[in-house]
C-alpha positions as CSV (number, residue, x, y, z in Angstrom):
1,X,0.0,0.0,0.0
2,X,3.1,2.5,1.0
3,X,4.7,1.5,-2.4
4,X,1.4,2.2,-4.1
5,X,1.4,5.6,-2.4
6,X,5.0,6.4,-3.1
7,X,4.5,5.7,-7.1
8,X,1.1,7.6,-7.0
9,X,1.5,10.2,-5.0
10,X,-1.6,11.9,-6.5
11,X,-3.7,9.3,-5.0
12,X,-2.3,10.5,-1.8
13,X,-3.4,13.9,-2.5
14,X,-6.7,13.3,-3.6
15,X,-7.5,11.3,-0.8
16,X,-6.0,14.2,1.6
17,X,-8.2,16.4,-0.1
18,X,-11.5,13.9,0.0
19,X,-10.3,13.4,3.6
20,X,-10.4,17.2,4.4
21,X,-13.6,18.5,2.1
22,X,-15.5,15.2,3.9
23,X,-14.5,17.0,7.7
24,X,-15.6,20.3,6.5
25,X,-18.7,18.2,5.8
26,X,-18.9,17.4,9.0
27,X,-18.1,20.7,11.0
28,X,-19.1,23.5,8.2
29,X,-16.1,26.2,9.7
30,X,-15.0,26.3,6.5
31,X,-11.3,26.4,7.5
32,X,-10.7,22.8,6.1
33,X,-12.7,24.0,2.7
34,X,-9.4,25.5,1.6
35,X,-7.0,23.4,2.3
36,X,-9.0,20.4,1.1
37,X,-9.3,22.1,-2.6
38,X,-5.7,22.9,-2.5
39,X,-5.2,19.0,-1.8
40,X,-7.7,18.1,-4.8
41,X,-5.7,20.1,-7.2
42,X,-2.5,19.5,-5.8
43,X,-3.3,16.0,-6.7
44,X,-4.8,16.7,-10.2
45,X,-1.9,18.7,-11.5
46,X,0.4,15.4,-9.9
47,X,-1.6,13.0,-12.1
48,X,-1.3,15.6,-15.2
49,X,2.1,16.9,-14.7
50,X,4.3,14.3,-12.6
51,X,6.9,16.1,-10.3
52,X,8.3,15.5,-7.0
53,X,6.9,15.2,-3.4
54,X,8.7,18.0,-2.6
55,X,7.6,20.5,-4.9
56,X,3.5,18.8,-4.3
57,X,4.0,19.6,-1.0
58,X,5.4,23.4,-1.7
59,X,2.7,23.4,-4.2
60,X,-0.1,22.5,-2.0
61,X,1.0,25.3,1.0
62,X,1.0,27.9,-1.4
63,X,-2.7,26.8,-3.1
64,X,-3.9,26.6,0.4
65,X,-2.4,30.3,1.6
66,X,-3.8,31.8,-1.7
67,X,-7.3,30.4,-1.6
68,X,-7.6,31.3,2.3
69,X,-6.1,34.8,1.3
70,X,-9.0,35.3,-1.5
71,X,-11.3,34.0,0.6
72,X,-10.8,36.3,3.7
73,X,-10.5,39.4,1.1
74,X,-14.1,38.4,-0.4
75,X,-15.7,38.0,2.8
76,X,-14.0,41.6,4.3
77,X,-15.8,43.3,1.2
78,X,-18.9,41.4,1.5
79,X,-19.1,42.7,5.2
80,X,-18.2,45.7,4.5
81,X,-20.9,46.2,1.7
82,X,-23.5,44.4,4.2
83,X,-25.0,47.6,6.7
84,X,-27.1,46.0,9.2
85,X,-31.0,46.9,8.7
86,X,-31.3,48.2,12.7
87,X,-28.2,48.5,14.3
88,X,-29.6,48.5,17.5
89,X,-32.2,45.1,16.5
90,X,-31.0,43.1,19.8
91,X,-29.8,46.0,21.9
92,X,-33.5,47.1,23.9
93,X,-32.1,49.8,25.5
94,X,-30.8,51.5,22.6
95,X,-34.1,50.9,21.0
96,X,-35.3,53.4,24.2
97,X,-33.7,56.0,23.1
98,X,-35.6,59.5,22.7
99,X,-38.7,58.1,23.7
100,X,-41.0,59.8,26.2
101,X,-42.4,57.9,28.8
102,X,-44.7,58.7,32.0
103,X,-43.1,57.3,35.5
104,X,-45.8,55.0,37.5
105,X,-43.3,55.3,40.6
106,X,-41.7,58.5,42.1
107,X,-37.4,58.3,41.8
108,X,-35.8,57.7,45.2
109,X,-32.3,59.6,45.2
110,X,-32.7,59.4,41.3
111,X,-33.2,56.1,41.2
112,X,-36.0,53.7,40.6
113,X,-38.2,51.9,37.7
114,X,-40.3,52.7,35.1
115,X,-42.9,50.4,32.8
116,X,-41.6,50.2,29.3
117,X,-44.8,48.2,27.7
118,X,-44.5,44.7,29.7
119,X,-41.3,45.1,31.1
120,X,-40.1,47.3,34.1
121,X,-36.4,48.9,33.9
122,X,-34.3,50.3,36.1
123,X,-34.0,54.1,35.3
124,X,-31.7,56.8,37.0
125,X,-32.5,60.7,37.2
126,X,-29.9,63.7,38.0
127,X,-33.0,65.3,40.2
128,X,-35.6,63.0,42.2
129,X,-39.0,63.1,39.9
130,X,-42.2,62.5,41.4
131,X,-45.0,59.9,39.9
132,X,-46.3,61.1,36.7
133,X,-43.8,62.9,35.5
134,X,-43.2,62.9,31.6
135,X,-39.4,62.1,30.9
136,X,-37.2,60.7,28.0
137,X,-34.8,58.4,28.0
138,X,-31.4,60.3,26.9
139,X,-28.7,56.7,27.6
140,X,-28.2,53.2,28.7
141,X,-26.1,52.6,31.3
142,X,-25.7,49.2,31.0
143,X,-29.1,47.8,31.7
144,X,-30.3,51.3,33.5
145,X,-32.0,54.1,31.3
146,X,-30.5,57.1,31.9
147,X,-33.9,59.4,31.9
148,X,-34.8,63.3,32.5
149,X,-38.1,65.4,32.8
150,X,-39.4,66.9,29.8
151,X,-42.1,69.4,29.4
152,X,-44.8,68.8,27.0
């Protein structure tokens, strides 16, 4: 089987690159997607074009560098063309910003919470408000809205 290998080494290759495209199968990463077509036509040109093991294995380095090079430039200008449709989709707080709302519960020391449809938040004032004042939320701090009294 070794001698088989040694006087075909483009059945080596092809089965390296079989080996690799069927674990990319598997896991779906795409790291071994590269490497395995560099294998593949490592072995091809082998079968077409005998030359050493040496220069296969030079060869197949330099495919697998150049495909994974093209591949990362494609994706970097496909992300960069991509602009997400919200920005702020999975962020909630930041989906609370500049809107008005009317406090159920006075702020303690300029802290407290406020009903945001279903959900109660922390909020924080500068100044203690009292129950029904109007205010708007002007930042997140972390999960806390950062809120202060408007006038309408």
């Amino acid at each position: 089987m070794i001698a088989l290998l040694l006087e075909h080494t483009h059945l080596a290759w092809l089965v390296l690159g079989g080996l690799l495209l069927a674990a990319e199968m598997l896991g779906g990463n795409g790291y071994l997607l590269w490497s395995g077509m560099a294998a593949v036509i490592t072995g091809l040109l082998a079968w077409i074009i005998p030359f050493s093991w040496e220069w296969q294995g030079v060869l197949f380095a330099l495919l697998t560098l150049l495909a994974a090079w093209l591949w990362w430039k494609w994706l970097s200008s496909r992300v960069k063309q991509q602009k997400p449709a919200d920005a702020s989709l999975n962020l909630r707080g930041q989906q609370l910003m500049g809107r008005r709302f009317q406090l159920d519960n006075a702020l303690v020391n300029g802290h407290g919470h406020m009903r945001v449809g279903d959900s109660s938040w922390p909020v924080s004032a500068d100044d203690d408000l009292a129950a029904g004042t109007r205010v708007e939320v002007i930042a997140v701090e972390g999960i806390t809205l950062r809120v202060k009294a408007v006038s309408e």
